[in-house]
N, CA, C and O of each residue as an XYZ file, in Angstrom:
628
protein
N     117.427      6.534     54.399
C     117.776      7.068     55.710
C     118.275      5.943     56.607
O     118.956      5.074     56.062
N     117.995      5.829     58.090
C     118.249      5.000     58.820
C     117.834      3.752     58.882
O     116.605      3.828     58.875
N     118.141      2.680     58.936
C     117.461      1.601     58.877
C     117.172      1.016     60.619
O     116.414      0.101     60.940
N     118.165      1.996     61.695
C     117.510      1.751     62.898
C     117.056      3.112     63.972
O     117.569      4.230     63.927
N     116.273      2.792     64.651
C     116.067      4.518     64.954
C     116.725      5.017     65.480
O     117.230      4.399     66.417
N     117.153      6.408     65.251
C     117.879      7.326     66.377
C     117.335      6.847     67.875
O     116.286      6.366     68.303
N     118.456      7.188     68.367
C     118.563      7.208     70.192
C     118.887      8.440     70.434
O     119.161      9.218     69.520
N     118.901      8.796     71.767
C     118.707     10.323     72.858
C     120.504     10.073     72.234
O     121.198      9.198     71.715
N     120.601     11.532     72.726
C     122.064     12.092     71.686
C     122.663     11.945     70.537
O     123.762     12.365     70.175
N     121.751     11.222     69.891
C     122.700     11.073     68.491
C     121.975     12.316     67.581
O     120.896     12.909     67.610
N     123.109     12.351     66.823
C     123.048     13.599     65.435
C     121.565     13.493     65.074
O     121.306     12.527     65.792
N     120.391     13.792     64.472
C     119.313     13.780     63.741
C     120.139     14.413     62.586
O     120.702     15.508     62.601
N     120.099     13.605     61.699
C     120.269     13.501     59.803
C     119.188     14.894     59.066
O     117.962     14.833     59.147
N     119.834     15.933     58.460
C     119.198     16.696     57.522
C     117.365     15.506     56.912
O     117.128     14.367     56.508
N     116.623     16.728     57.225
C     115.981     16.086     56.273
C     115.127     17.392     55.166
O     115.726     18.464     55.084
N     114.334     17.309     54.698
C     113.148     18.170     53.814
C     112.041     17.175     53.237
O     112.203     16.231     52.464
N     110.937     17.625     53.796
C     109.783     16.871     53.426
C     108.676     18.242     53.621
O     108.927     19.290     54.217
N     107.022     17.754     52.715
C     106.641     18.599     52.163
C     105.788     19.381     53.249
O     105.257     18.578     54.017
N     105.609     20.188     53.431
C     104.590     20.530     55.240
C     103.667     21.903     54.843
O     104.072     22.898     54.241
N     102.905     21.761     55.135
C     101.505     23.025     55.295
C     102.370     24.247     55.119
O     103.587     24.078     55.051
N     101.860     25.464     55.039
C     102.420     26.347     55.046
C     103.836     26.780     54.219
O     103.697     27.303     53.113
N     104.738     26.633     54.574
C     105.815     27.175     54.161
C     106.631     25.898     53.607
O     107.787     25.852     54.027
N     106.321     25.056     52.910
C     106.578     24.356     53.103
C     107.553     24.278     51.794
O     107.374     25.219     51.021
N     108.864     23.040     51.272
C     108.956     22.031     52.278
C     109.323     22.557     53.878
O     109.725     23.664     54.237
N     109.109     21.666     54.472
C     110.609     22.194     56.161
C     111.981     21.053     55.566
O     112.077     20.118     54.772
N     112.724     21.680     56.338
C     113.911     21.542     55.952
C     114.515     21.533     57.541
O     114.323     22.551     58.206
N     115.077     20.652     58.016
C     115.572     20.444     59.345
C     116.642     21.820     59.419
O     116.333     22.746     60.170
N     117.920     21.894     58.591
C     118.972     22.620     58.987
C     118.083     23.514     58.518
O     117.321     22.772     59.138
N     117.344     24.435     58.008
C     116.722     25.500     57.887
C     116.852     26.459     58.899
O     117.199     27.640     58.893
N     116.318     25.298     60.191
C     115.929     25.702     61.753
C     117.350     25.790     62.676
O     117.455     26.258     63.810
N     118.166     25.328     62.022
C     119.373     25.300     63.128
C     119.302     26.493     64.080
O     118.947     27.636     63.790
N     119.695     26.036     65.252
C     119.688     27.141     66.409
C     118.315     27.180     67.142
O     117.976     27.798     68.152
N     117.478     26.148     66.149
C     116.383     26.159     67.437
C     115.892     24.570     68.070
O     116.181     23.423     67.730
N     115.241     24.993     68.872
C     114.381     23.444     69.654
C     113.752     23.466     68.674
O     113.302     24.497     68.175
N     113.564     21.930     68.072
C     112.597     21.388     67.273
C     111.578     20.341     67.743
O     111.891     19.152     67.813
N     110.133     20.874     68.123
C     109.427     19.362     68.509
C     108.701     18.819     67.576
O     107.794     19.398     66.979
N     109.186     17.283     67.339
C     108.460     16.303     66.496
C     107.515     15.549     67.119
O     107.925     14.726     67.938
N     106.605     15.617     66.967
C     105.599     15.094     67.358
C     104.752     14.173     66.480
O     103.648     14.625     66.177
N     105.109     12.822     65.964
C     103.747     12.021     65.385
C     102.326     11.244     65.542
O     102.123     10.515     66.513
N     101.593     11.398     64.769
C     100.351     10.937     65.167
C      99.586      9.851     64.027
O     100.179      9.705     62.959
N      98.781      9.381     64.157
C      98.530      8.458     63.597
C      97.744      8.733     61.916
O      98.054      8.299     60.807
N      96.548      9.713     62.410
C      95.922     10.304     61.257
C      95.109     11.902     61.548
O      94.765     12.137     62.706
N      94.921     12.619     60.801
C      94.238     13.738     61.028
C      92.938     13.436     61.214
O      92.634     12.384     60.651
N      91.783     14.126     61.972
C      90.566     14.631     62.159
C      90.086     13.324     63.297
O      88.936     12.986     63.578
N      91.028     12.909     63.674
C      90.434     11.682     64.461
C      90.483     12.049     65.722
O      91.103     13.078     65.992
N      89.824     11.271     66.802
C      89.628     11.829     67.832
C      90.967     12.224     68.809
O      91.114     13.409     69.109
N      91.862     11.293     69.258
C      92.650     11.520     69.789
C      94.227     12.691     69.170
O      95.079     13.357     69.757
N      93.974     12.460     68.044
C      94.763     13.450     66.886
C      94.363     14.859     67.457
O      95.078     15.611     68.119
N      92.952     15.066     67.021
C      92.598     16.222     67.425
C      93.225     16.753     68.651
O      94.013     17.693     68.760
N      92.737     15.988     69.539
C      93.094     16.367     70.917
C      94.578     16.810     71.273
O      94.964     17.598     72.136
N      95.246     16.113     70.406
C      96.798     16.318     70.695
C      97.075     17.265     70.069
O      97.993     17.974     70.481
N      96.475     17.561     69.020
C      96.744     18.509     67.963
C      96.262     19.925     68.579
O      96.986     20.855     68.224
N      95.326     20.236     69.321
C      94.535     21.036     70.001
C      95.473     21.287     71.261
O      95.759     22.412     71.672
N      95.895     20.149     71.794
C      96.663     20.650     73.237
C      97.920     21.302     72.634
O      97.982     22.480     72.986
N      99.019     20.904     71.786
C      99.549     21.582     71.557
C      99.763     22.824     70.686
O     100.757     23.393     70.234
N      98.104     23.070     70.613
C      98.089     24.441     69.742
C      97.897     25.375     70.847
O      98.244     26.553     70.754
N      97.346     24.875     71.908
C      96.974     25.550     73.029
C      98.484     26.137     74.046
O      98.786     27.160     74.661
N      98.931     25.194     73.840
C     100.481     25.902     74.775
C     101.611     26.215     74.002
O     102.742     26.278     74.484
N     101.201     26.518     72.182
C     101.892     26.949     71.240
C     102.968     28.354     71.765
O     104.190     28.217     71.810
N     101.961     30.243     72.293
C     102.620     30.212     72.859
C     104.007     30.058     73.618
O     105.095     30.480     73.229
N     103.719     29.330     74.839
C     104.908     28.985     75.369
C     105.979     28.498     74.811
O     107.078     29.033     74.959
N     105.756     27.234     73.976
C     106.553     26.889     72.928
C     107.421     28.222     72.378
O     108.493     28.501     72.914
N     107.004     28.844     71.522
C     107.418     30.113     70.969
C     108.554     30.514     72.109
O     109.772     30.336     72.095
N     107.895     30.979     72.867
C     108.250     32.118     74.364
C     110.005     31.194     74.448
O     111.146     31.656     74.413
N     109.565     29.959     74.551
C     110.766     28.717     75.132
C     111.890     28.656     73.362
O     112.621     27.720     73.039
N     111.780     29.250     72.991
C     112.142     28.917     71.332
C     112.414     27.746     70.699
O     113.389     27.378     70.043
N     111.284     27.165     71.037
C     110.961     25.693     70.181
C     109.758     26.051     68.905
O     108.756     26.731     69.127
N     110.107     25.418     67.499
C     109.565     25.322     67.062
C     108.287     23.873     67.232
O     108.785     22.912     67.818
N     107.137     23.714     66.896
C     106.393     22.567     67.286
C     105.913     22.072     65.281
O     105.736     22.826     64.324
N     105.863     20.847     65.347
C     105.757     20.140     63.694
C     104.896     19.021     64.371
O     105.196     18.406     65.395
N     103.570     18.845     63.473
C     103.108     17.439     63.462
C     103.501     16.779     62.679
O     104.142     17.331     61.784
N     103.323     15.331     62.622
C     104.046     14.515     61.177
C     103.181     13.265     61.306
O     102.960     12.464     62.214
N     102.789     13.406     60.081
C     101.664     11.732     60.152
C     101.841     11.515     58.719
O     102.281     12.478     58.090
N     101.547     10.277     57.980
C     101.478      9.854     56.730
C     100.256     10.699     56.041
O     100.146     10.282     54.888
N      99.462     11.550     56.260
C      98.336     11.901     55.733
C      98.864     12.988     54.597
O     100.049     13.310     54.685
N      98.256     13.439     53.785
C      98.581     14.083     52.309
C      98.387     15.523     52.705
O      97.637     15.845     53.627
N      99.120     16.431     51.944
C      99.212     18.089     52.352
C      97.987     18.513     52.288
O      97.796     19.527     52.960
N      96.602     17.894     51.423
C      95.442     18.817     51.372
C      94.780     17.983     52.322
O      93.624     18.376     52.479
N      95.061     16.982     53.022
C      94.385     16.733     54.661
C      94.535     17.808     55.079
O      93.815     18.794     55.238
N      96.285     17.375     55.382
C      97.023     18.454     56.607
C      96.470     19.612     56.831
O      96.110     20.069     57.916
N      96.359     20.430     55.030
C      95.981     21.859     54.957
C      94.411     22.255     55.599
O      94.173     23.416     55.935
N      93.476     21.269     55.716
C      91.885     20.740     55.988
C      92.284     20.775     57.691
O      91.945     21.814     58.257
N      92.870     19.884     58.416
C      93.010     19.686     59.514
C      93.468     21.261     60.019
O      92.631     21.791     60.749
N      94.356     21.851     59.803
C      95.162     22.580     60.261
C      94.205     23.764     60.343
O      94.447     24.665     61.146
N      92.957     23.817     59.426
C      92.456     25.299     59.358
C      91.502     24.789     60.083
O      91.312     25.514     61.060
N      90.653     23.676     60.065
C      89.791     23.274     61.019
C      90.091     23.810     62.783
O      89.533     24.526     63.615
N      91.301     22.968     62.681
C      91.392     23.100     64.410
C      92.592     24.459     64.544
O      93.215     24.385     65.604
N      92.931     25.457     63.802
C      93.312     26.810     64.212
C      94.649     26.801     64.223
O      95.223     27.824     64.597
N      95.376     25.705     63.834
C      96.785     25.180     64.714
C      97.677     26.015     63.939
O      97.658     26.091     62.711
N      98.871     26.964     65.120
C      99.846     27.751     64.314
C     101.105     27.660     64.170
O     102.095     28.391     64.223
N     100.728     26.120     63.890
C     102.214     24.953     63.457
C     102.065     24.595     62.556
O     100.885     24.460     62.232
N     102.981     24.257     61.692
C     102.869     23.333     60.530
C     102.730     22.124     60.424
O     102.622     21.588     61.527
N     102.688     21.506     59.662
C     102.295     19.748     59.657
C     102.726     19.112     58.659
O     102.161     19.179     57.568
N     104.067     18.212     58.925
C     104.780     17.694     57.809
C     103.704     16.218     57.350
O     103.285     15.382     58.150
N     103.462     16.245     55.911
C     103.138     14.842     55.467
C     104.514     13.629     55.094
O     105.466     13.775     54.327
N     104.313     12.981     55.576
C     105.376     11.688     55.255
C     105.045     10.739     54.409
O     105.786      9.755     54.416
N     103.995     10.735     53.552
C     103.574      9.210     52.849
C     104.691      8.258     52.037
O     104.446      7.306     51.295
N     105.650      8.665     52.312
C     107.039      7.038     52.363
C     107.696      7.039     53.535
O     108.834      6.680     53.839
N     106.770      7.515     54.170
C     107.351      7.165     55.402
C     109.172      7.601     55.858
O     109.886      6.927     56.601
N     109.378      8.285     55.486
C     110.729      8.703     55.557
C     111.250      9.081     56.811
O     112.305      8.616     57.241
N     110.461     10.022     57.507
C     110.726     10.338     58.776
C     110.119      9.432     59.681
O     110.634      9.333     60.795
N     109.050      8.705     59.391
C     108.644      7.485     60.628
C     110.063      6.442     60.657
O     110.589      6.040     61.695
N     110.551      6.105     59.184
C     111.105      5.127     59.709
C     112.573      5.476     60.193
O     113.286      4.569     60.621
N     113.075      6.901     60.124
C     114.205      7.619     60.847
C     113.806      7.480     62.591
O     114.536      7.133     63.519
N     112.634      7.819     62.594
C     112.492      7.878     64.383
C     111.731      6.359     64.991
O     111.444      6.139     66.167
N     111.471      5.239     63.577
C     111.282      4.171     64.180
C     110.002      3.901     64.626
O     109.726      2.920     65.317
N     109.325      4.615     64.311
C     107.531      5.353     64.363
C     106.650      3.890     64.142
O     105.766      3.554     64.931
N     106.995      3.167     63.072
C     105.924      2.450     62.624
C     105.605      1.018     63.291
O     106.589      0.289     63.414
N     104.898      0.729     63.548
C     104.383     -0.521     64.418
C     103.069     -0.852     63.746
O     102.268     -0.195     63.080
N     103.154     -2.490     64.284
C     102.052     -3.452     63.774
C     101.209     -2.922     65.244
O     101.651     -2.868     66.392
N      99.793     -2.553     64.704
C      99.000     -2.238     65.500
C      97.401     -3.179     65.283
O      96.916     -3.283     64.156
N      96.668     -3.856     66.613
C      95.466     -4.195     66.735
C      94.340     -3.265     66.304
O      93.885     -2.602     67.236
N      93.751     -3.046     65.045
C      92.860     -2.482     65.109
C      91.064     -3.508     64.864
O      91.186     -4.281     63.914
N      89.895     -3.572     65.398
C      88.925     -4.082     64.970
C      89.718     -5.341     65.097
O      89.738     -5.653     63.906
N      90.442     -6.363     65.760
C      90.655     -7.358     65.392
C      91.684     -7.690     64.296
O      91.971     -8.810     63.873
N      92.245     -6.348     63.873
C      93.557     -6.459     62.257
C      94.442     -6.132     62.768
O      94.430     -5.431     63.780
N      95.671     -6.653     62.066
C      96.753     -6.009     62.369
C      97.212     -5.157     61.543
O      97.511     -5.767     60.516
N      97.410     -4.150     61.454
C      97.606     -2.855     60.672
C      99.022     -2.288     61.151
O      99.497     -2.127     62.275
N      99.598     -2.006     59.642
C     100.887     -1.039     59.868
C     100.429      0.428     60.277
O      99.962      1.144     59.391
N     100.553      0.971     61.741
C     100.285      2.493     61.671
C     101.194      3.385     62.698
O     101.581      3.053     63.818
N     101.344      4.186     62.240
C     102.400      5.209     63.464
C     101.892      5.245     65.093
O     100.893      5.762     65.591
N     103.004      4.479     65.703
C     102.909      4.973     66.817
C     103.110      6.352     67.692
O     104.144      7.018     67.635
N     101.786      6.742     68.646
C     102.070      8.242     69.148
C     103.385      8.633     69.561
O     103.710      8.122     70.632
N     104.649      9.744     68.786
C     105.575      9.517     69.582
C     106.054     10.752     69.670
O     105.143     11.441     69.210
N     106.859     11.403     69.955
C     107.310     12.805     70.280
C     108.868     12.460     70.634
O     109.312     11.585     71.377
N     109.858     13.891     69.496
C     110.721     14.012     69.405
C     110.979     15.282     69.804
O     110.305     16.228     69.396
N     112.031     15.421     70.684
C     112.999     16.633     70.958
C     113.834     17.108     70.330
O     114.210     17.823     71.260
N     114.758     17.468     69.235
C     115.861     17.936     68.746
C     116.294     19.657     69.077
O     115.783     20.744     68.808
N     117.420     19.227     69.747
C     118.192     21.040     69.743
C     118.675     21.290     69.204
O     118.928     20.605     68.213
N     119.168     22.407     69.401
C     119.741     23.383     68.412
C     120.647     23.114     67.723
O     120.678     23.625     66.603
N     121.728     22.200     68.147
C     122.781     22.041     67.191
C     122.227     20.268     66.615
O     123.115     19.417     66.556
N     120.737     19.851     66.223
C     120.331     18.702     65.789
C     121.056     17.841     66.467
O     121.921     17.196     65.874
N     120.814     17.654     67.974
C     120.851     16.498     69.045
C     119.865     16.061     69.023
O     119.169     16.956     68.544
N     119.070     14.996     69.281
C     117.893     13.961     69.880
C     118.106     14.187     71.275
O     119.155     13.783     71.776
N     117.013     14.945     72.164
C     117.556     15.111     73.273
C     116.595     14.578     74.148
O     116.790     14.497     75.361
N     115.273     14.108     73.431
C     114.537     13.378     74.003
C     113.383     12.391     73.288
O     112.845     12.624     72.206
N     113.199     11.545     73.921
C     112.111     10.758     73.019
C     110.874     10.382     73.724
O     111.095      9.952     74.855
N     109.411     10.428     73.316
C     108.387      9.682     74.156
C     107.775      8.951     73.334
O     107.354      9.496     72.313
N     107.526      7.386     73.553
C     107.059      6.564     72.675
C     105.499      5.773     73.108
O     105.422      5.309     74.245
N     104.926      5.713     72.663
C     103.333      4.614     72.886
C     102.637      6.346     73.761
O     101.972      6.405     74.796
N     103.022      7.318     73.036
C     102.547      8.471     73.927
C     100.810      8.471     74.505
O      99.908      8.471     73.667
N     100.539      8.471     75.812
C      98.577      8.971     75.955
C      98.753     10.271     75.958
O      99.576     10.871     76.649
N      97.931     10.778     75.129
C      97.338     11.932     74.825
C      97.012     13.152     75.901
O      97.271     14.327     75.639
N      96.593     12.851     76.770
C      95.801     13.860     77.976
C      97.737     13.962     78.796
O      98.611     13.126     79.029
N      97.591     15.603     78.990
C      98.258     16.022     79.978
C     100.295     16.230     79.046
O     101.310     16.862     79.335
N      99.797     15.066     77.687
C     101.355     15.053     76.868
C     102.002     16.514     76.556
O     102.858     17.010     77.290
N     101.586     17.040     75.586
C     101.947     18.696     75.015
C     102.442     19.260     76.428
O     103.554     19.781     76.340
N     101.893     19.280     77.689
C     102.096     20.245     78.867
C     103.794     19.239     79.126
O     104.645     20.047     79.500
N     104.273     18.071     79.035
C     105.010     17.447     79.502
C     105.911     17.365     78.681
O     107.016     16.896     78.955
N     105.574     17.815     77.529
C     106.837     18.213     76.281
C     107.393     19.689     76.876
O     108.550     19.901     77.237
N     106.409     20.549     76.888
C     106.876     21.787     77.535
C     107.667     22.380     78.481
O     108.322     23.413     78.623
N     107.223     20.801     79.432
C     108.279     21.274     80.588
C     109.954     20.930     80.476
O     111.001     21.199     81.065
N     109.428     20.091     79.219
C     110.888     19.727     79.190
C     111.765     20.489     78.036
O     112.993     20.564     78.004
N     110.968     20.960     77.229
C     111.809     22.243     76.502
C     112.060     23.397     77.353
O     112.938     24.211     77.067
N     111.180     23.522     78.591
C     111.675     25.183     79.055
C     112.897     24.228     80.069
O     113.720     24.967     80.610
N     113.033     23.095     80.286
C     114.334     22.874     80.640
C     115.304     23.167     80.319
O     116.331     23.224     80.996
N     115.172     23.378     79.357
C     116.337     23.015     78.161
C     117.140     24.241     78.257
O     118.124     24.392     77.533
C-alpha cells in the first residue's frame, strides 16, 4: 500500500481485510456511503472499551446520518468476535495483524509504555465519503466526548 499516509482529500485506495460479521469488508463494497475508521490500540482494555461503547451508543445516529462506523486494531477476528459480543457493538471490527490499514492511515507510533518503547497504534479516526475522499482525520485521539465529535461532523457532511 502506501508508504506515506493519506492526507484530507486524497483518494483512499480499495482495500478488503478480514472483519467480524460479514466479513471480509471491502472499502468499494460501501461506495455511496460515509465510512468511519476509527483505530484503537487493543480490545477489552479500558479506554478501547470506552470508545468502543461511546460509539456503539450514538451508532443510531450514525445510521440515521448514513455513515457506516468500523473499528480497526491489530487484534485477531476471535478477539474482535469476544469484544464485540461482550460490549453489544452493532459495528463491525476489522482485524489488521500486517498492519495494512495502520500503515495506509499512518497509525503506528513508537509509544512509552511501563518505561518501553513499544510499536502500537495510535488513537485515530478516519472520515471517508462517498465517492472514497479522506475528508477528515483525528490523530493522538482522548477518548471522552470523541464518537459525539465524529458525529457532528458526519451530520455535516
Amino acid at each position: 500500500m502506501a508508504d506515506t499516509p493519506l492526507s484530507p482529500d486524497s483518494s483512499v485506495p480499495d482495500f478488503s481485510l478480514p472483519a467480524t460479521g460479514t466479513s471480509p469488508f471491502t472499502l468499494s463494497a460501501h461506495a455511496g456511503k460515509t465510512v468511519v475508521l476509527y483505530f484503537y490500540p487493543k480490545d477489552s482494555t479500558p479506554g478501547c472499551t470506552t470508545e468502543a461503547q461511546q460509539f456503539r451508543d450514538l451508532h443510531p445516529q450514525f445510521v440515521a446520518a448514513g455513515a457506516l462506523v468500523l473499528g480497526v486494531s491489530r487484534d485477531s477476528l476471535k478477539s474482535h468476535e469476544n469484544f464485540r459480543t461482550k460490549q453489544n457493538l452493532p459495528f463491525d471490527l476489522i482485524s489488521d495483524p500486517d498492519e495494512t490499514l495502520c500503515s495506509l492511515f499512518g497509525v503506528m507510533k513508537l509509544k512509552n509504555m511501563y518505561g518501553k518503547q513499544v510499536r502500537g497504534i495510535e488513537r485515530s479516526t478516519f472520515v471517508i465519503d462517498g465517492k472514497g475522499k479522506l475528508r477528515k482525520e483525528w490523530r493522538g485521539v482522548k477518548v471522552p466526548g470523541h464518537a459525539q465529535e465524529v458525529l457532528d461532523f458526519v451530520t455535516s457532511l
